[in-house]
C-alpha positions as CSV (number, residue, x, y, z in Angstrom):
1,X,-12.7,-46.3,-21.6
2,X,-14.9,-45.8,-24.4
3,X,-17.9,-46.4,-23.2
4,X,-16.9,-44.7,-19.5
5,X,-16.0,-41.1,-21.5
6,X,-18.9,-41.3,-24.2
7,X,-15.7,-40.7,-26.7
8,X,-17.7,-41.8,-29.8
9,X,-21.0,-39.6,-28.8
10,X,-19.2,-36.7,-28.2
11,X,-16.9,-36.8,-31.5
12,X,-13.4,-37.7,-30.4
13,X,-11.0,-40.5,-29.3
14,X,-8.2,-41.5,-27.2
15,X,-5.4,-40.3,-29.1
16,X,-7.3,-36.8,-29.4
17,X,-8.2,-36.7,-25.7
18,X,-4.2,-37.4,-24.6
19,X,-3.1,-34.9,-26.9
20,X,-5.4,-32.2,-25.2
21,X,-4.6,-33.1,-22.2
22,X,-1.0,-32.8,-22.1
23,X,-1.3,-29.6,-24.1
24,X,-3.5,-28.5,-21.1
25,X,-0.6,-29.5,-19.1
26,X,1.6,-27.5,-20.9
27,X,-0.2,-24.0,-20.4
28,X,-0.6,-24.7,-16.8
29,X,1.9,-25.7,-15.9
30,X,3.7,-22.3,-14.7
31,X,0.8,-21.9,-12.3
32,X,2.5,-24.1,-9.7
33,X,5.8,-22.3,-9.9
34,X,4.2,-18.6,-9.2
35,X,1.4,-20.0,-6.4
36,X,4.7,-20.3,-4.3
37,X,6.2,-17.0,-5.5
38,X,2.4,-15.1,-4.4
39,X,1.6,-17.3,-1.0
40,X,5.0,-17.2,0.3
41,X,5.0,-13.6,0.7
42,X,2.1,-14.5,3.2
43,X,4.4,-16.8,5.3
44,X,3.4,-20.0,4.4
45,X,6.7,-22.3,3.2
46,X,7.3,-22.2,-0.2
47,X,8.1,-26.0,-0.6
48,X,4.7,-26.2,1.1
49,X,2.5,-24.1,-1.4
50,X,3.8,-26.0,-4.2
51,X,3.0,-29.4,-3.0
52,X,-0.5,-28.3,-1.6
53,X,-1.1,-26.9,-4.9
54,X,-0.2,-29.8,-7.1
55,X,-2.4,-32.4,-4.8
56,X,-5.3,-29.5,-5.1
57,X,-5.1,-29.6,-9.0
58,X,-4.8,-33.4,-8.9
59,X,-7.8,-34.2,-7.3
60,X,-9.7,-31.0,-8.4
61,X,-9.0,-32.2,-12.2
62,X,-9.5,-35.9,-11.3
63,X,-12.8,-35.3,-10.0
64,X,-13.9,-32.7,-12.8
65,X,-12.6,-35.4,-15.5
66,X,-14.6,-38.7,-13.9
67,X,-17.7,-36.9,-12.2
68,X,-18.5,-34.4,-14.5
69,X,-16.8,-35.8,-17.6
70,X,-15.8,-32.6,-19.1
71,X,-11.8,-31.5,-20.2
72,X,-11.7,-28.3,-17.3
73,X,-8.3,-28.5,-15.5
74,X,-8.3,-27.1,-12.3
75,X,-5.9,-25.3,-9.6
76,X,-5.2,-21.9,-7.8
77,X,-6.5,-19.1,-9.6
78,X,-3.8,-16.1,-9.7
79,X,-6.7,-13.3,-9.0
80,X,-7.3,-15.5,-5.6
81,X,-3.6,-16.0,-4.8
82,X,-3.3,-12.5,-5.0
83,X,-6.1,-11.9,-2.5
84,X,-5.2,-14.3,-0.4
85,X,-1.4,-12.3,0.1
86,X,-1.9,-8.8,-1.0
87,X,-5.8,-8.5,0.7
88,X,-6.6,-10.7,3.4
89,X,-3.2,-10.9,4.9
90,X,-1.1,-8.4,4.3
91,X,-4.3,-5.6,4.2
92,X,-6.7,-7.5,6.9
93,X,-3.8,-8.2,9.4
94,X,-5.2,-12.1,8.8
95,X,-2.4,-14.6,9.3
96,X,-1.7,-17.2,7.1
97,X,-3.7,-19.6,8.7
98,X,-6.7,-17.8,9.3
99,X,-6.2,-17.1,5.6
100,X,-6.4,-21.0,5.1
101,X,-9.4,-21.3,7.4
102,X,-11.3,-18.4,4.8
103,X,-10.3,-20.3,2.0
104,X,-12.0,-23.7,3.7
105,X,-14.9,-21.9,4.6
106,X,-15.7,-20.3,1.1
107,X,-15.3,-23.5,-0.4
108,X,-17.7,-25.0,2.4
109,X,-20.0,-21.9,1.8
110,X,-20.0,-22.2,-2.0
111,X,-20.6,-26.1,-1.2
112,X,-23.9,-25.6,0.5
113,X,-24.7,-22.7,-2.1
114,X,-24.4,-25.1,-5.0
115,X,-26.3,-28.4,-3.8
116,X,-29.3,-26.1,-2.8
117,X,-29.2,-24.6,-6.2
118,X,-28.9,-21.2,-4.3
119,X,-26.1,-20.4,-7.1
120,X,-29.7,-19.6,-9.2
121,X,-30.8,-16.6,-7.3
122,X,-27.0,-15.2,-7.4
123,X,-26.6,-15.7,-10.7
124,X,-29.8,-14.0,-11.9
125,X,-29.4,-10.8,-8.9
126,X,-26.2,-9.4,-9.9
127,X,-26.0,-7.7,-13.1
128,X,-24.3,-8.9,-16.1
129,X,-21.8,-5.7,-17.0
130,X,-21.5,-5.4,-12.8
131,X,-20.4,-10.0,-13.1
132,X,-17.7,-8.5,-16.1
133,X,-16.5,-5.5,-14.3
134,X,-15.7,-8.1,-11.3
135,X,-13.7,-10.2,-13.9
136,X,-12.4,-7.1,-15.7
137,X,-11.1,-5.6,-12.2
138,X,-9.4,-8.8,-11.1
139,X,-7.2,-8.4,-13.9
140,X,-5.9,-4.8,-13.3
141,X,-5.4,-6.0,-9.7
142,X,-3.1,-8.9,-10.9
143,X,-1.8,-6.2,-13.5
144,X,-0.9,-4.0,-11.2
145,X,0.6,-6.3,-9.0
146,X,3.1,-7.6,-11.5
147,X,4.1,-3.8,-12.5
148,X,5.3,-3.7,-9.0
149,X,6.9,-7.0,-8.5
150,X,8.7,-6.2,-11.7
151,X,9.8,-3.2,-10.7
152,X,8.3,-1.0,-13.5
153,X,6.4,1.6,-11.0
154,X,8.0,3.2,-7.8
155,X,6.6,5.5,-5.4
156,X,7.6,9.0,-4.5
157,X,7.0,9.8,-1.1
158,X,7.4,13.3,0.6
159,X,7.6,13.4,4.1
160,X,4.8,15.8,4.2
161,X,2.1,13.2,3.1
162,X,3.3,10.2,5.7
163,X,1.0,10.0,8.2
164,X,2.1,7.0,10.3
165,X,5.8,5.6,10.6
166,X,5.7,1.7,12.8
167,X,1.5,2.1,13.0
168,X,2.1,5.7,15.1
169,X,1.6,9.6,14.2
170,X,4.5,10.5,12.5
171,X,6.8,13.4,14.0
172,X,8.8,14.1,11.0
173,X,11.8,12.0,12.0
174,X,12.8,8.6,12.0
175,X,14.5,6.4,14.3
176,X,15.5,2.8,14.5
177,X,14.2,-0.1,12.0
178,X,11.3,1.0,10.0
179,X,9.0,-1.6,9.5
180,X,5.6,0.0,8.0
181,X,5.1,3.5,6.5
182,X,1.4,5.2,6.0
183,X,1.2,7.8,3.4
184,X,-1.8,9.9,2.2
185,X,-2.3,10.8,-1.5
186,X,0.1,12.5,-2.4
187,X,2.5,10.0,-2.8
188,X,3.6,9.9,-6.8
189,X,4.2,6.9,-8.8
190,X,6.5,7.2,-11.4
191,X,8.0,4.9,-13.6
192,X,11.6,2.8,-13.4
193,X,14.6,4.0,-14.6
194,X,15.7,0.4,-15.6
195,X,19.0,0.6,-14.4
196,X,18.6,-2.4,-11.7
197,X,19.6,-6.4,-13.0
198,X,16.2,-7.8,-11.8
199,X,13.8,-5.0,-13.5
200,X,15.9,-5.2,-16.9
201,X,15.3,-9.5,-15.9
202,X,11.7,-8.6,-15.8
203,X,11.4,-6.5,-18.7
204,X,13.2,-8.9,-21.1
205,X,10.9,-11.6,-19.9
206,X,8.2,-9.7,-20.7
207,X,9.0,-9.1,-24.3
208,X,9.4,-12.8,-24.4
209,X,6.3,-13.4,-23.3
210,X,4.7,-11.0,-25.5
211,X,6.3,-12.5,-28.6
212,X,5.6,-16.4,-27.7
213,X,1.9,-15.4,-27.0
214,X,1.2,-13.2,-30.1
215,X,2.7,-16.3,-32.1
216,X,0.7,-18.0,-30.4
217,X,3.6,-20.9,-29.4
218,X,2.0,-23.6,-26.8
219,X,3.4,-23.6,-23.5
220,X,4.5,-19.7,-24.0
221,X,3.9,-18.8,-20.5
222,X,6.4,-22.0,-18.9
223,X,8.9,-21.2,-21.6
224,X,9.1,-17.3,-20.7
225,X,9.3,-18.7,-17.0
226,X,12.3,-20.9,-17.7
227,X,14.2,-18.8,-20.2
228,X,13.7,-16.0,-18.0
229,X,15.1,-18.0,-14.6
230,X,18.0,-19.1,-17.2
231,X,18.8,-15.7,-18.5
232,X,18.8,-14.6,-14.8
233,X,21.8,-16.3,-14.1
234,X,24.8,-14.8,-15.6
235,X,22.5,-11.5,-14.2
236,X,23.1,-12.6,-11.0
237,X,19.7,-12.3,-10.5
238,X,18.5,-16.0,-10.1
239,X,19.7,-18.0,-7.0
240,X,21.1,-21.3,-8.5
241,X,22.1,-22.5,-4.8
242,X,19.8,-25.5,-4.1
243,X,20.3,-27.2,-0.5
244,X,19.7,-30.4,1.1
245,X,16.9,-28.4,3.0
246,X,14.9,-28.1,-0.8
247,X,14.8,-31.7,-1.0
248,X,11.6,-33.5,-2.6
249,X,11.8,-34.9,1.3
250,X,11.9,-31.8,2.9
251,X,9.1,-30.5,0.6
252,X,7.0,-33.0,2.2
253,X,7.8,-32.3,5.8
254,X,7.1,-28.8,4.8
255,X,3.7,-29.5,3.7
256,X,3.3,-31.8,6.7
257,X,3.2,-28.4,8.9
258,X,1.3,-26.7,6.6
259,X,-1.6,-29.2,6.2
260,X,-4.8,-29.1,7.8
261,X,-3.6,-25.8,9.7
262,X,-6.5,-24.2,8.4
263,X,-8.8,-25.9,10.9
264,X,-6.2,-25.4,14.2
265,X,-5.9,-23.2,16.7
266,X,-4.2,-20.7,14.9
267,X,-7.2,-20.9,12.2
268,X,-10.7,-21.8,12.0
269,X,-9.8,-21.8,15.7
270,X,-8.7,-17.9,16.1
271,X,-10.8,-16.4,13.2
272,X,-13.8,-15.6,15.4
273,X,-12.7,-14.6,18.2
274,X,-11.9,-10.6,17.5
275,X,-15.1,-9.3,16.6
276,X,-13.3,-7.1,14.1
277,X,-11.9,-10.2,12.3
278,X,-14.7,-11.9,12.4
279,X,-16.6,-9.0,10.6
280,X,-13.6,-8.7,8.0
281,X,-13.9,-12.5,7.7
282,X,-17.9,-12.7,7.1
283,X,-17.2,-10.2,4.2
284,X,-14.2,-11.6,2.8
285,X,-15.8,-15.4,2.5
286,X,-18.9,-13.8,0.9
287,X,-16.3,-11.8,-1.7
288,X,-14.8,-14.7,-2.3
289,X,-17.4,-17.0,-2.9
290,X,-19.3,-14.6,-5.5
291,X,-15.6,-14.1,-7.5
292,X,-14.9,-18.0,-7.5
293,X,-18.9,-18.3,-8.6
294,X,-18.7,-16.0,-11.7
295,X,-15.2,-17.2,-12.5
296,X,-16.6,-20.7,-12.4
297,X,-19.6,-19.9,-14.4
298,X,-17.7,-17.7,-16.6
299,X,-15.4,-20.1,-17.8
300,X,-17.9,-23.2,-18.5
301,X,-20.2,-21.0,-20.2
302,X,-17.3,-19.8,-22.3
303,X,-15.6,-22.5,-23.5
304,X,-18.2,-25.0,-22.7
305,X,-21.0,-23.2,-25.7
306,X,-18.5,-22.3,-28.2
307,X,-17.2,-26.1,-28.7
308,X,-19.9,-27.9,-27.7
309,X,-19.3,-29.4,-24.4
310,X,-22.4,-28.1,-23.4
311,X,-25.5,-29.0,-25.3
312,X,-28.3,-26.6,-25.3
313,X,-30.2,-29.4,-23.1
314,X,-27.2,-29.5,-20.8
315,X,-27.3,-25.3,-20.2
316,X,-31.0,-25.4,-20.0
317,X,-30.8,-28.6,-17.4
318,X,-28.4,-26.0,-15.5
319,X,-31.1,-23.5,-15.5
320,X,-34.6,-25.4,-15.1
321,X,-33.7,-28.8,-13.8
322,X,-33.7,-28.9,-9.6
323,X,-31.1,-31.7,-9.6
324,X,-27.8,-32.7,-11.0
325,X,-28.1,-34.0,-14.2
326,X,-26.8,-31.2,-16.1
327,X,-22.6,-31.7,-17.1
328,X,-22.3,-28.1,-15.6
329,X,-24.0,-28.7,-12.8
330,X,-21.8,-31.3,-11.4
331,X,-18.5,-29.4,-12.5
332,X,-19.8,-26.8,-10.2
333,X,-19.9,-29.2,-7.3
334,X,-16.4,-30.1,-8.2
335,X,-15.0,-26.6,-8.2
336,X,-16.5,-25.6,-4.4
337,X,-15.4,-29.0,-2.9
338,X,-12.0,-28.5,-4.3
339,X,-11.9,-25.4,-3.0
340,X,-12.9,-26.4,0.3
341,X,-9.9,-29.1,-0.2
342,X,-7.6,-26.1,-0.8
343,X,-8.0,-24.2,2.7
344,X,-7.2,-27.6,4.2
345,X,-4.5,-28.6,2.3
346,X,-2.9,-25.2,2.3
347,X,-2.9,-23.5,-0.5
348,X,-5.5,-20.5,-2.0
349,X,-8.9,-20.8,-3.9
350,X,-9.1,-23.0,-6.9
351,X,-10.4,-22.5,-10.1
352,X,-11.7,-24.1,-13.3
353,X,-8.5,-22.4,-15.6
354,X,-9.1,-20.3,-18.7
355,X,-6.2,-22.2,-19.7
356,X,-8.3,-25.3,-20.5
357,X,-9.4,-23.6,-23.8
358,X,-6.1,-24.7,-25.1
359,X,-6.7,-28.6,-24.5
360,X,-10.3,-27.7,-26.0
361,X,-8.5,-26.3,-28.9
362,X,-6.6,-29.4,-29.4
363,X,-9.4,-31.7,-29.3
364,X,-10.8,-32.3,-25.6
365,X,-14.5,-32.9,-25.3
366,X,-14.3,-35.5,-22.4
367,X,-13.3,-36.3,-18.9
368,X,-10.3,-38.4,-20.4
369,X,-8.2,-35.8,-21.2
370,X,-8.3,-33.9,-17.6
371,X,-7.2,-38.1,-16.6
372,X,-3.8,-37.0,-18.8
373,X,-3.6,-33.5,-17.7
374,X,-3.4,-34.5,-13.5
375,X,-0.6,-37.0,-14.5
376,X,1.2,-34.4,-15.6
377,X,0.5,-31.9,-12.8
378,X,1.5,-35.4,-10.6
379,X,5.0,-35.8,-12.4
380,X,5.7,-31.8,-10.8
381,X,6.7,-33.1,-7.8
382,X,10.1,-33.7,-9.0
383,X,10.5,-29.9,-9.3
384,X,10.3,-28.9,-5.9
385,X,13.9,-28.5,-5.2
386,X,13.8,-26.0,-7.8
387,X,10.9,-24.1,-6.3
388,X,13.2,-21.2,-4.7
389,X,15.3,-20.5,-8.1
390,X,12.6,-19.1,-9.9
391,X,13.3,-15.1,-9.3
392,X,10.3,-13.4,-8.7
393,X,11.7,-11.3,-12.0
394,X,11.0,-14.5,-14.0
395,X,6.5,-14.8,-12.9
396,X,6.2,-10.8,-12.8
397,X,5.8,-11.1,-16.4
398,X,3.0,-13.6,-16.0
399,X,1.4,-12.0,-13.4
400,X,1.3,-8.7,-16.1
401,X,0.1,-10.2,-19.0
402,X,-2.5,-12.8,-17.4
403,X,-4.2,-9.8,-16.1
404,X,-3.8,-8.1,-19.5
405,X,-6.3,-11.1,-20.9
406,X,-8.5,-10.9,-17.9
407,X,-9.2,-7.3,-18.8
408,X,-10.5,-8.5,-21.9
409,X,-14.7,-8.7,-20.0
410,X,-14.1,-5.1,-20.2
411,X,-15.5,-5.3,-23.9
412,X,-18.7,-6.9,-22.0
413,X,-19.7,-3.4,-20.4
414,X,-21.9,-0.5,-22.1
415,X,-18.9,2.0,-21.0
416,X,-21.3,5.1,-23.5
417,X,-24.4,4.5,-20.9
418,X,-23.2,6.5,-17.6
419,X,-25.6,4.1,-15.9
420,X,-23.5,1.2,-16.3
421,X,-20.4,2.5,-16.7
422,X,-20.4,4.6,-12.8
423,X,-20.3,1.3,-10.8
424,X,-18.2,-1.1,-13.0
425,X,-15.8,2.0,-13.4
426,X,-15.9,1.8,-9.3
427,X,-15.9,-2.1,-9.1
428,X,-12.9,-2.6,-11.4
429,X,-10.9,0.6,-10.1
430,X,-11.1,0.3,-6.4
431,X,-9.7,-3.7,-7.0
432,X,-7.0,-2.5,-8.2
433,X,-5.8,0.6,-5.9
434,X,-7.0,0.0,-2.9
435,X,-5.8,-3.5,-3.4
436,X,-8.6,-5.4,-2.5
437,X,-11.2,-7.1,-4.5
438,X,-14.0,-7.5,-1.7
439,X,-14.0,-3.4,-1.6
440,X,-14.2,-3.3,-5.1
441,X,-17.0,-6.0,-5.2
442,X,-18.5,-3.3,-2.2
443,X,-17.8,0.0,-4.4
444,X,-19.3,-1.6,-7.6
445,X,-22.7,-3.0,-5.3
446,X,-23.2,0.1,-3.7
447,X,-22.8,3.1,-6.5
448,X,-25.2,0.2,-8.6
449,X,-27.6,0.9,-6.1
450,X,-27.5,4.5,-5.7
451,X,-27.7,5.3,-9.8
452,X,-31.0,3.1,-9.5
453,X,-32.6,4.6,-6.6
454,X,-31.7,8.0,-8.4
455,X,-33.2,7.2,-11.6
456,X,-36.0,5.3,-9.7
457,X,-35.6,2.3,-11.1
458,X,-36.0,0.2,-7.9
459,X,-37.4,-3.1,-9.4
460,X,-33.9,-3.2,-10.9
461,X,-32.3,-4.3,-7.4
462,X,-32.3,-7.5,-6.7
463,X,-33.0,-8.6,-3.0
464,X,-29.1,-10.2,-3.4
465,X,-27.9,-7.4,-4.5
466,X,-29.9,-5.2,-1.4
467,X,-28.6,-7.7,1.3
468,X,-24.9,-8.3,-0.3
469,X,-24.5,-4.5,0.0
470,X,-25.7,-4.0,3.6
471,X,-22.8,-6.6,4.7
472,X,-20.7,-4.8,2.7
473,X,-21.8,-1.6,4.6
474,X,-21.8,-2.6,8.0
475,X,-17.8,-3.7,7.4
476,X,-17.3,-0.1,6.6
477,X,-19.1,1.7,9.1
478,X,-16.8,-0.9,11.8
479,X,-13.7,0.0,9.9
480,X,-14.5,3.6,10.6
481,X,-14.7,3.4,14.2
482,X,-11.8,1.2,14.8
């Protein structure tokens, strides 16, 4: 063991390396309960999801501990989940297994990207502030998708500014079920009144939250999940029935229809076949790919320089060297093939978790301690009865205050120059309300490109940057016309 994880050249030991890796446990942990919660809204069984998701971050962590011999957990990331639902399903008119067949593809995409060292010319084309505003925007997106799960935010709407009722002109009355509504602009948020058990649920949980995390108590984010699911039930507000049909059993038939659906007929199968979807698919897997690329890059840089993981020899191997000798490197290859491992077993993008800095903090500087973390994520699977008690009250506060710390690469952008601040202002902000990171990604690309050609600045465009945005143009000029 010694000798496999380097412990004694890289400054730490066994004991160390356990106790980081269950304290990585620990602040991941909640992930698996709220991937359910996000995904299910999509259709896919919530049984399912959580199974999928623990295998995903089992082998994802496995592999990233004994390939690349660094202490990066990995499993879905909650800006993707959200995606995955909120965007490409519920926005594109995708189903969930077409939505599985996109995930496999951008991991297949980012797969072939990173073993030709292709990630390079990405890297270097897209703009540093433009990479944080990306990050920066994800979180207001998961922000402002927890407000509204929570509750905190309704919508006024006057009849006057709905434009469609069921996906048809609206007359000005309604009749029968209404299923979808259409409004213009002038709908009006406004915030709760409170007076509902599952907002004053959410609210309490988020106080919690806030409290555990600003005294920085390990584990705050599964504690506020469980004392928030417990305080829910004399609230009436958490559903304590569990059947026969949430067994640990049925959790496995469950995944059995889920997995591999990705690459059916009702997936990889379908997603080509409408020329509009196929467009909408093209761009989405391209989104996709360059989020889950910065994210990657963004968290092994981060973590990986400030403690050392990463020599300087190792980050300039990463930059210069044409194979894979560098640590960061191979976790790279890690995070695209168990990506790619994701869309098949049925469950959204993965990434390398920000949460990982807390096993760093507690010592990890080898593979060995991502060895203890999967063990952990492992022992979950005794949880899945439990999987449908957790009120979605209990993860809106996560959801809030995970995109809270996201928003934090906002510090990375040069808001005083107008320059820079015109398309990460539109990068961030259309991610957010027009709930969609690719046209955010698209907004931020394209307003980047017009302040250059303005200022005439044109040697400041990459070719990636040129050819990323014509995609991202075409989609709209086909939206237009349908």
């Amino acid at each position: 063991m010694q000798k496999f994880f380097h412990l004694k050249e890289n400054g730490t030991s066994v004991r160390r390396e356990i106790v980081a890796g269950i304290t990585t446990f620990v602040s991941m942990a909640y992930i698996f309960f709220l991937n359910p919660q996000i995904l299910g809204q999509a259709g896919i069984p919530q049984q399912a999801v959580f199974l999928a998701a623990i295998l995903v971050a089992v082998f994802g962590t496995l592999f990233m501990g004994l390939f690349a011999n660094v202490p990066f957990a990995l499993a879905p990331g909650i800006g993707m989940q959200a995606y995955f639902t909120y965007t490409i399903v519920f926005g594109f008119g995708f189903n969930w297994q077409q939505a599985l067949a996109i995930v496999f593809l951008v991991g297949v995409v980012d797969i072939i990207i990173t073993l030709t060292h292709g990630r390079r010319a990405i890297v270097k084309g897209i703009p540093s502030e433009l990479k944080a505003a990306i990050g920066g925007g994800i979180g207001m997106f998961v922000t402002y998708i927890g407000l509204k799960n929570a509750g905190f935010i309704n919508f006024i709407v006057d009849p006057g500014n709905i434009l469609t009722l069921n996906d048809k002109p609206f007359t000005g009355k309604a009749t029968g079920t209404i299923n979808s509504i259409l409004a213009s602009g002038g709908v009006t948020p406004e915030l709760s009144k409170f007076n509902s058990a599952s907002v004053l649920l959410a609210l309490i949980g988020f106080i919690l939250l806030v409290i555990l995390v600003m005294r920085k108590v390990p584990g705050a984010f599964l504690i506020t999940l469980i004392a928030t699911t417990v305080i829910g039930i004399p609230m009436g507000v958490t559903n304590t029935h569990i059947s026969a049909g949430t067994s640990i059993g049925s959790a496995f038939g469950s995944l059995g229809h889920v997995f591999g659906q990705a690459l059916g007929a009702n997936g990889l199968g379908s997603l080509f076949t409408d020329w509009h979807h196929a467009s909408l698919a093209i761009i989405t897997i391209f989104a996709m790919g360059l989020t889950g690329l910065f994210d990657a890059i963004g968290t092994l840089i981060g973590i990986g320089d400030q403690t050392g993981i990463f020599s300087k020899a190792d980050t300039k191997a990463f930059e210069e060297d044409k194979g894979f000798n560098s640590k960061m490197d191979r976790a790279l290859v890690v995070d695209t093939f168990t990506t790619a491992f994701a869309g098949i077993a049925g469950t959204s993008n993965t990434t390398t978790f920000i949460e990982s800095a807390a096993g760093v903090a507690a010592g990890a500087r080898t593979g060995l301690a991502n060895i203890v973390t999967a063990v952990g994520f492992a022992l979950m699977i005794i949880f899945a009865p439990f999987v449908g008690v957790i009120p979605t009250a209990a993860t809106s506060p996560l959801l809030i205050l995970v995109g809270i710390m996201m928003m934090g690469e906002f510090t990375k952008i040069s808001w005083e120059n107008l320059e820079v601040a015109l398309p990460a202002f539109f990068t961030s902000v259309f991610m957010a309300f027009s709930y969609s990171i690719s046209y955010g990604i698209a907004a931020g690309f394209l307003f980047f490109i017009i302040v250059k050609l303005t200022l005439g600045k044109f040697k400041e465009i990459s070719p990636v940057l040129i050819i990323v945005s014509l995609f991202f143009l075409i989609n709209f000029v086909v939206l237009a016309f349908i």
